[in-house]
Structure formats: C-alpha cells, structure tokens
N, C-alpha and C positions, 0 to 999 in steps of 0.2 A: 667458354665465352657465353654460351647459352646460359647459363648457371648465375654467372655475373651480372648479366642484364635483367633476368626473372629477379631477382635477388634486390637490387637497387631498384627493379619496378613497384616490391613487394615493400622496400623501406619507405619509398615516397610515399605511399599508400598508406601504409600504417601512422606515419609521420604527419599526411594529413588529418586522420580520422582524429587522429589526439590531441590535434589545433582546434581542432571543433567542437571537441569536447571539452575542451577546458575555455574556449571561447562561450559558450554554453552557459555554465558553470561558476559562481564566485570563489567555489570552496571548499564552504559551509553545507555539512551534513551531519545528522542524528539518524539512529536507527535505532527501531524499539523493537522488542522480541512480539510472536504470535505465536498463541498457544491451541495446541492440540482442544477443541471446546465439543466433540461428538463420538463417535465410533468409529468415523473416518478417520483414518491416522496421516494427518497434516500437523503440519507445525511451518512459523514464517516468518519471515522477517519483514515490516515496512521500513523505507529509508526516505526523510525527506530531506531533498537536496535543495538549496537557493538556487534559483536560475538570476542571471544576469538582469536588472532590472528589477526583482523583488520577488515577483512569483516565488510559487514554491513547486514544485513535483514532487506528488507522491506516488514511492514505485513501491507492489508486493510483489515477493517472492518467495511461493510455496515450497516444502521439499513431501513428495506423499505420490501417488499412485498417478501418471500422466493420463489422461483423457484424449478422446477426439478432437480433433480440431474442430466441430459442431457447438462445443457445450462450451460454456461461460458460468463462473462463478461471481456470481453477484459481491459488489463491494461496497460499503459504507463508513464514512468518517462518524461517529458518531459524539454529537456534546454528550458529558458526564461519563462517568465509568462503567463498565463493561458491566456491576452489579445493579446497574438505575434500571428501573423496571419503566420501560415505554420510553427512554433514552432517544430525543431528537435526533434525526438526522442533520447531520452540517453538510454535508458534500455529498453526492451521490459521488463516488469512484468509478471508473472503468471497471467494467468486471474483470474476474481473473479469467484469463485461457486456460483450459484445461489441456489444452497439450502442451504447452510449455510453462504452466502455472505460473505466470507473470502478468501483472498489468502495471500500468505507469499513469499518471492524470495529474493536473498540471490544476493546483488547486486555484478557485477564483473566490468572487465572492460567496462564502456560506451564505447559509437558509438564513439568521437572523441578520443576514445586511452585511454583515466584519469581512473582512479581510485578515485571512493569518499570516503574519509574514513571522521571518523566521528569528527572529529575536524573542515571539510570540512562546514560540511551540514550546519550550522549556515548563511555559505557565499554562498551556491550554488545558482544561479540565475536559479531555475526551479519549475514546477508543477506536476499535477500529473491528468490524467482522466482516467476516465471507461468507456467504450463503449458499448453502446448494443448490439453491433455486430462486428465481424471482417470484413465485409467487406460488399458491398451492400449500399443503401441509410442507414439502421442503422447502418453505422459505424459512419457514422454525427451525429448521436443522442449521446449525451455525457450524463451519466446520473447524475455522480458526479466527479467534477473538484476543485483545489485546487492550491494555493501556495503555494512551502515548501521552508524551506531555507532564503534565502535574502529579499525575499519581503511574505511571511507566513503573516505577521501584515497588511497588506496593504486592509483587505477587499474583499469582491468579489461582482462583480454584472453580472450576468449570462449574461445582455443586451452586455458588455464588451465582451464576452468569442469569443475566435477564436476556429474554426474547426481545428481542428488535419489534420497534412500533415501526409503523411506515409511514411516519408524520414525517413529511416532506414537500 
C-alpha cells in the first residue's frame, strides 16, 4: 500500500513538472554543435529553445572534466563567425558552472539594439564561446567555440578561431 501511494505521489509529481514545462515552451528548438577550441578537452552543445511569448533561452551544455562549484566559465553570444578577428559581443551569457557545466540565459535585447527571435536564428551571422576566465591571460584561452545560425554548417577549425574582443 505504502508502494502505491509513494508511486501515485511520484506520478502527480512528475505529471506536474511536464505541464510546466511544456507550458514554458512553444516547441520550437535548434541546437548547434561546440567545439573542442584549446587543450582543454571540452566539446558542447548550445540549444535554443522559444519560450512562450517570443523570447528565446539559450542553454550550454559542456561534456569535459567537472569543476568546483566556486569557478564559472564565462559565455558570450558573439555577431560574426567564430574566424572574425575582434568579433562584437551580442549578449553577454550566463557563465557556464563548472560543476555541472551548464548555464541557461534567456536572450533580451543585443548590444546593437535587435531582438533575436526565433524565426531569426536560422539567418543570424554569429557564434558562441566559453572562456576560462573573465579576464587576465585566461580570458584568451577559449575552451569551446562554435557557429550558430547562418554559417552553423560551415565546419570549425580551431587553427581558424579569432580571440574574442570584449567590445560590449
């Protein structure tokens, strides 16, 4: 009996979380690869999801060596491709956690004024990197970098990759 009531506690339960989340949510999702860009051995995935009303949320999710819950990997949306040397910032990101190598950020207006909505992102001319540091010589250390958008298909080769400008 005990068994039965935990059991039907644990369906309502779950049964809620998944109203909430699709109440959340239109549907509409893309995800672009991130690649491996230092001697760090990361690699990741971003996914941007519609939220309800237009927004967009962008969540990363690293796979590579967990960290402390202390450290934060810095994250940036950047306009133009991951080879544009001094490459704008659009969105500063949530940094990533390094204990569970994930961050989420709920994109607003970019730096040049726009609004991405998600009909957008297919045509957006930009990238996306992680930082091992906010500032100091490891803010140059990129540890996974990525095309999303317009040129996503195009490949990466780390030799290619421009240092992030911190025009923001």
């Amino acid at each position: 009996m005990k068994k039965l009531i935990l059991g039907l506690i644990l369906l309502i339960c779950f049964g809620a979380c998944t109203d909430q989340e699709s109440e959340k949510y239109t549907g509409k999702s893309v995800e672009f690869q991130l690649y491996q860009a230092s001697e760090f051995e990361f690699v990741g995935k971003a996914l941007i999801k519609e939220l309800i009303g237009g927004n967009l949320e962008l969540s990363i999710q690293l796979e590579g060596a967990r960290g402390d819950s202390e450290t934060n990997y810095p994250a940036h949306l950047h306009f133009g491709n991951y080879t544009d040397a001094d490459a704008p910032i659009a969105f500063m990101l949530d940094p990533v956690r390094a204990s569970d190598l994930k961050s989420s950020t709920i994109l607003e207006q970019l730096s040049d004024g726009s609004r991405l909505t998600f009909e957008e992102v297919s045509g957006f001319d930009g990238h996306i990197k992680v930082h091992l540091a906010a500032d100091g010589p490891d803010y140059e250390v990129i540890l996974v970098a990525g095309n999303i958008g317009l040129n996503a298909q195009s490949g990466f080769n780390v030799d290619e990759m421009a240092v992030c400008g911190k025009s923001y």
